[in-house]
C-alpha positions, -999 to +999 in steps of 0.1 A: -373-114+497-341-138+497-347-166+513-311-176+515-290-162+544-259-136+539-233-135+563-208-110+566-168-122+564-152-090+568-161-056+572-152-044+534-155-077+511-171-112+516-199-128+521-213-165+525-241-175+519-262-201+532-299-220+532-295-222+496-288-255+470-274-251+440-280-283+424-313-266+418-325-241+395-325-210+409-357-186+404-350-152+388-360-133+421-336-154+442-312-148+413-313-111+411-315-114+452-280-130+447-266-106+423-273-077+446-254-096+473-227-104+446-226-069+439-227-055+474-198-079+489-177-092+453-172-127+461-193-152+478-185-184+495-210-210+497-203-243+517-208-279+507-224-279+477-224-310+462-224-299+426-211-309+393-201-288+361-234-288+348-251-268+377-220-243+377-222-240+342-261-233+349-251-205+378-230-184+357-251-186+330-276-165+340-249-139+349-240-137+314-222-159+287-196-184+295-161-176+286-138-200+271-103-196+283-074-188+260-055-220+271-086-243+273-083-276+254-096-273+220-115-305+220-125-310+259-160-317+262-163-287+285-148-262+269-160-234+293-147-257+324-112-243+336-095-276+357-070-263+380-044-298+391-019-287+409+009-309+430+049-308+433+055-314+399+027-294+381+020-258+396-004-229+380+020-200+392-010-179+407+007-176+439+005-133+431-026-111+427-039-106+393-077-098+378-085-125+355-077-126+320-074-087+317-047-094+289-080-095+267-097-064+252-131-076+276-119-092+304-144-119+323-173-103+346-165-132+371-156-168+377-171-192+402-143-216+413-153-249+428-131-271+454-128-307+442-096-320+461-084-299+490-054-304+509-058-309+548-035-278+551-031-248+531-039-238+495-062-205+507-067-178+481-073-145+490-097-117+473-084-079+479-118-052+471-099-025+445-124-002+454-115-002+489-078-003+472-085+029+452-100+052+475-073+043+503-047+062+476-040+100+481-060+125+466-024+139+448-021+098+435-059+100+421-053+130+404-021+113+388-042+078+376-078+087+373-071+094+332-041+074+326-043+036+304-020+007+312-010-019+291-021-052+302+001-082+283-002-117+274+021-144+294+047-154+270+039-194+277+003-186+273+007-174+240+029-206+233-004-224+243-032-202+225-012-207+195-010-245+200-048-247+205-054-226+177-029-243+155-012-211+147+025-212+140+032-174+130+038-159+165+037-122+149+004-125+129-012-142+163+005-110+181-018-086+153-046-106+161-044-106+199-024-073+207-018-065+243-049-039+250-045-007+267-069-004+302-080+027+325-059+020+359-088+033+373-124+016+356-160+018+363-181-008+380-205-012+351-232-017+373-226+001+402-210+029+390-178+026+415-144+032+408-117+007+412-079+005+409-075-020+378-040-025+382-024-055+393+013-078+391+007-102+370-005-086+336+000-051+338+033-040+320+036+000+318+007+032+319+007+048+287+015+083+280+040+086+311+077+087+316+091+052+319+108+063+351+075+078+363+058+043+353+081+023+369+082+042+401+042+045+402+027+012+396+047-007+423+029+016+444-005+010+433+005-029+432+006-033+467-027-019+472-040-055+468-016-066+494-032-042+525-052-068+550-080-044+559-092-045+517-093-086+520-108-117+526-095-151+529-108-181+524-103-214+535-114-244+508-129-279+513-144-301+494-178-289+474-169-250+486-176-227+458-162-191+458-181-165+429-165-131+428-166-104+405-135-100+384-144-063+376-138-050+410-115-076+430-080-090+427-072-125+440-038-145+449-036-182+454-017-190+481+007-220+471+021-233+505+003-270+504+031-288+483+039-318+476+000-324+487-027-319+456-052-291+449-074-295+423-106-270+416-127-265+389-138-229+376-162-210+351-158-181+339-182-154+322-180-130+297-177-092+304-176-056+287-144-035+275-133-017+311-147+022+312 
C-alpha cells in the first residue's frame, strides 16, 4: 500500500501527490505504487520538493533510461538535464501544444520538469489527456484516422543546432540520418493498452497516404482536440514544484504570458518505444 497520498485535479487528468520526499530513494513498491498513479492520471504534480538534478535524474531513472535531447550541449556536465531560461530577450517558443520530441523515430516515455525560478505571475503550462481527446472524436472521424501515419518533422532551427552539437556541416547527409518518421495519429498506450490521438501543432506536418486537401482540412480538426478544457489540467508553478507526465498519452502548452519577468525550469526526460 502507497503510503503517499493522491489527490485528484480534475475529473479526467491530474493528480498530486503528497506525504512523499524525493530527496530520498524511493522503494520499488512505492515506485510501482507511483507508476500506477502515473499511469492512471498522466502527470503528477508534487509540491515543494527541495531537489537537485541528481534526485531527478534518480526518479526517472527507474522509469527507464534517460534521454539526451537533440539540442543539449555536447559537453554539459549533465547531459540528460534540459535547462529551460526564459525572459524578454530569450523565449523557448512552447507557447502551443506539442508531445515531446515526437520528430524522433521513439519519442520520450515522459519528462519530469522542475520549477527553479517562477515568476510571481503567470508562466502556467497546461497538460490536455489525448485519450480523452480521441474518444471525444466522431465514430465517422475514428473510422477515417484509426490506420492512417502522419509525418512528424524536425524544427528547421533545431536541426541548425543538432548539427552544431554534432559538428555536422552536410545538412542533407544529417537529413538521411535523421529523416522525419512517419507515426499512427492514433497509437497505443504501451502499457495500458489505450488509444490516444498522437497528433499535435507543433511537429506534425501531413498524414500519409491521403489527399493533401483531405490532410489539410483534417488535422486542424484533430489539432484542437488538445485545446477542449474538459480533457485538461493546469498548473500553477513555484519554486521546487515538479510536474512528471507521460509523453505517450498527453500534450502540453506552456503558457508564455509572464514577460519581461524570468522562468527558468529544469527537465529530464526518458527514453521510450517506436509508437504502435
Amino acid at each position: 500500500m502507497a503510503e503517499f497520498t493522491v489527490t485528484q485535479v480534475t475529473p479526467t487528468i491530474g493528480a498530486e501527490i503528497g506525504n512523499i520526499d524525493l530527496r530520498n530513494t524511493l522503494s520499488d513498491d512505492t515506485l510501482e505504487d507511483l507508476e500506477q498513479a502515473f499511469l492512471q492520471w498522466k502527470v503528477l504534480f508534487f509540491r515543494d520538493q527541495d531537489i537537485d538534478i541528481e534526485d531527478q535524474k534518480r526518479l526517472g531513472s527507474w522509469f527507464g533510461e534517460l534521454d539526451v535531447h537533440p539540442t543539449s550541449p555536447k559537453n554539459s556536465k549533465n547531459p540528460e538535464a534540459l535547462r529551460i531560461a526564459e525572459d524578454e530577450e530569450t523565449r523557448a517558443h512552447n507557447n502551443l501544444w506539442h508531445s515531446d520530441v515526437c520528430f524522433r523515430l521513439a519519442p520520450p516515455l515522459g519528462s519530469i520538469l522542475r520549477g527553479i525560478e517562477i515568476p510571481t505571475v503567470g508562466g502556467d503550462t497546461l497538460w490536455a489527456n489525448m485519450e480523452a481527446a480521441y474518444e471525444g472524436l466522431s465514430d465517422d472521424i475514428k473510422e477515417r484516422i484509426d490506420c492512417a501515419y502522419a509525418v512528424n518533422a524536425w524544427p528547421a532551427s533545431w536541426i541548425d543546432l543538432a548539427m552544431r552539437k554534432e559538428g555536422v556541416t552536410d545538412r542533407e547527409a544529417f537529413r538521411c540520418q535523421n529523416p522525419d518518421p512517419e507515426h499512427p495519429v492514433v497509437r497505443t498506450h504501451p502499457k495500458t493498452g489505450n488509444k490516444c490521438l498522437y497528433v499535435n501543432t507543433a511537429f506534425t506536418r501531413r498524414i500519409v497516404n491521403m489527399e493533401q486537401a483531405e490532410s489539410d482540412e483534417l488535422l486542424p480538426l484533430l489539432f484542437r482536440q488538445a485545446a477542449v478544457p474538459e480533457y485538461q489540467v493546469r498548473l500553477r508553478w513555484q519554486k521546487n514544484t515538479i510536474a512528471f507526465w507521460d509523453n505517450r498519452c498527453t500534450q502540453h502548452y506552456a503558457v508564455a504570458d509572464f514577460f519581461p519577468n524570468r522562468r527558468v525550469v529544469e527537465r529530464i526526460t526518458i527514453c521510450g518505444d517506436r509508437p504502435t
